[in-house]
C-alpha positions as CSV (number, residue, x, y, z in Angstrom):
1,X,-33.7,-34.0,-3.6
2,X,-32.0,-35.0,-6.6
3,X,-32.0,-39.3,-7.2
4,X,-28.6,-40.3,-6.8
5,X,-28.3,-41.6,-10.4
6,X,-29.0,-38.2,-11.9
7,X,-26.5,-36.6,-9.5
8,X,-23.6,-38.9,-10.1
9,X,-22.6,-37.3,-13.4
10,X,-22.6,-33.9,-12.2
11,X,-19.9,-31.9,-10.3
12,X,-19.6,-32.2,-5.9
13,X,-21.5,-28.6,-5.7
14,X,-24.4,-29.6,-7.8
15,X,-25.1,-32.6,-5.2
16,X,-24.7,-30.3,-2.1
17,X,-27.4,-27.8,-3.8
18,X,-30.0,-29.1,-5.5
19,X,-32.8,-30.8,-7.3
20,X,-34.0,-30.8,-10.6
21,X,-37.1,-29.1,-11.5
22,X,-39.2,-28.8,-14.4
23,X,-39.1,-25.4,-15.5
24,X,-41.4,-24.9,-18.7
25,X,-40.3,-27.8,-21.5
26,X,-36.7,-28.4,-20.3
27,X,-35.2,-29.5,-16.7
28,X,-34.0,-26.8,-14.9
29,X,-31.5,-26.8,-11.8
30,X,-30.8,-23.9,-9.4
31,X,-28.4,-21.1,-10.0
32,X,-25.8,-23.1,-7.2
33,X,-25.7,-25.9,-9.9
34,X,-22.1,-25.9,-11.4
35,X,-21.5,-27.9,-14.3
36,X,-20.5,-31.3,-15.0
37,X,-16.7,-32.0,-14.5
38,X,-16.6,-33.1,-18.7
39,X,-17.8,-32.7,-21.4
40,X,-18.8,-36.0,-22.1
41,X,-20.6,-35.4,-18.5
42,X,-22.6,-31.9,-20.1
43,X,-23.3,-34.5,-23.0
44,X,-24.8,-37.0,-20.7
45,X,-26.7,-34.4,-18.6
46,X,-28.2,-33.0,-22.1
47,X,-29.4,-36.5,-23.0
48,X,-30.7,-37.3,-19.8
49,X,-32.7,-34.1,-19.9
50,X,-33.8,-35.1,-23.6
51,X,-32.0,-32.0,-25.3
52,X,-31.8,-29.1,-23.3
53,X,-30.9,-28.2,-19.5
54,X,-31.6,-24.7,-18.2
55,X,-30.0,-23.1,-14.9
56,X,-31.8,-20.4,-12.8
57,X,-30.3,-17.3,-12.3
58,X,-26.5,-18.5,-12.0
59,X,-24.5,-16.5,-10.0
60,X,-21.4,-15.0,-12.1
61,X,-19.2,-18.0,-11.0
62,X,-21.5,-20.4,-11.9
63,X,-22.6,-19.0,-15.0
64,X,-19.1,-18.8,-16.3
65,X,-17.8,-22.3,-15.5
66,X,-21.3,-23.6,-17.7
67,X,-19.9,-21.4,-20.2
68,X,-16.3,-22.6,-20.0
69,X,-17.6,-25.9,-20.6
70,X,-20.2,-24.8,-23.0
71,X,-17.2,-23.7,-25.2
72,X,-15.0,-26.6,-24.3
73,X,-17.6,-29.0,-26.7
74,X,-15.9,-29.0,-30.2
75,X,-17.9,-28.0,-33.2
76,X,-17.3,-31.4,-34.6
77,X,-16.0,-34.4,-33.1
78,X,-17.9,-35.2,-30.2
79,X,-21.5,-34.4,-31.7
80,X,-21.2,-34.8,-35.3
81,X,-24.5,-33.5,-37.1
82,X,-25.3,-31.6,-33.9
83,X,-24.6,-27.8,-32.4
84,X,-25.0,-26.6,-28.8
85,X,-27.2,-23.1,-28.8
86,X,-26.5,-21.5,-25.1
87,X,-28.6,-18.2,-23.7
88,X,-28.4,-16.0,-20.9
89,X,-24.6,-15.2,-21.1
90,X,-24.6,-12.7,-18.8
91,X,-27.7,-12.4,-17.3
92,X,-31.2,-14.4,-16.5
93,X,-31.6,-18.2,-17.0
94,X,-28.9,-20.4,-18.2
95,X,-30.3,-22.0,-21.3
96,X,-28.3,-24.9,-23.0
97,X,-29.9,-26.8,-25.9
98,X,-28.7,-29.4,-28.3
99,X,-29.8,-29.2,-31.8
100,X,-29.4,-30.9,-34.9
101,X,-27.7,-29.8,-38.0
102,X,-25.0,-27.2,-38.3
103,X,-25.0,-24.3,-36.1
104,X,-27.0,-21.3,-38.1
105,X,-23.4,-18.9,-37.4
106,X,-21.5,-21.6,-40.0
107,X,-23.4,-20.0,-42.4
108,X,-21.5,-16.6,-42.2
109,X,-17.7,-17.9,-42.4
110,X,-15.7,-17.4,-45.4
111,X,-16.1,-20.0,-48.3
112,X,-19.5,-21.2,-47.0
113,X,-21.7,-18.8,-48.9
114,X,-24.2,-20.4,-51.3
């Protein structure tokens, strides 16, 4: 079972499901797991899990609610000098990471060529 502090910021159906599990370097929670209610809440989760969060096999509903609130975090604001790299958008593992610096696609947009 999941300790109730690391279950408070997440949403009802993640306490109904789960644990936590160490999957490889990152934490990784079962494909039931939906997301945090906030963003500040996926922020919290991602420092608590020291960067990076992984979710096994999500179903299609659960997969696309991490990814609604995978796409709800701002590219600046929240995490200034950081970007959020996400895998497995329609199949797998859920992988979300926080990283530092700009996120590698800035590099493509118009007037940022070197």
């Amino acid at each position: 079972m999941a300790n109730e502090e690391s279950s408070l910021a997440l949403g009802q159906p993640f306490r109904r499901c789960a644990q936590v599990l160490k999957h490889g370097a990152m934490d990784a929670l079962p494909g039931c797991a939906m997301p945090p209610a906030s963003v500040q809440g996926l922020l919290d989760l991602l420092e608590k899990a020291e960067g990076s969060v992984q979710v096994l096999d999500p179903s299609e509903e659960v997969r696309a609610a991490w990814r609604r609130l995978v796409h709800a975090v701002p590219s600046g604001g929240h995490i200034q000098g950081w970007h959020l790299v996400h895998r497995g958008r329609n199949t797998g593992d859920l992988g979300i990471e926080l990283r530092r610096g700009r996120h590698p696609s800035k590099q493509y947009q118009p007037g940022n060529r070197s």
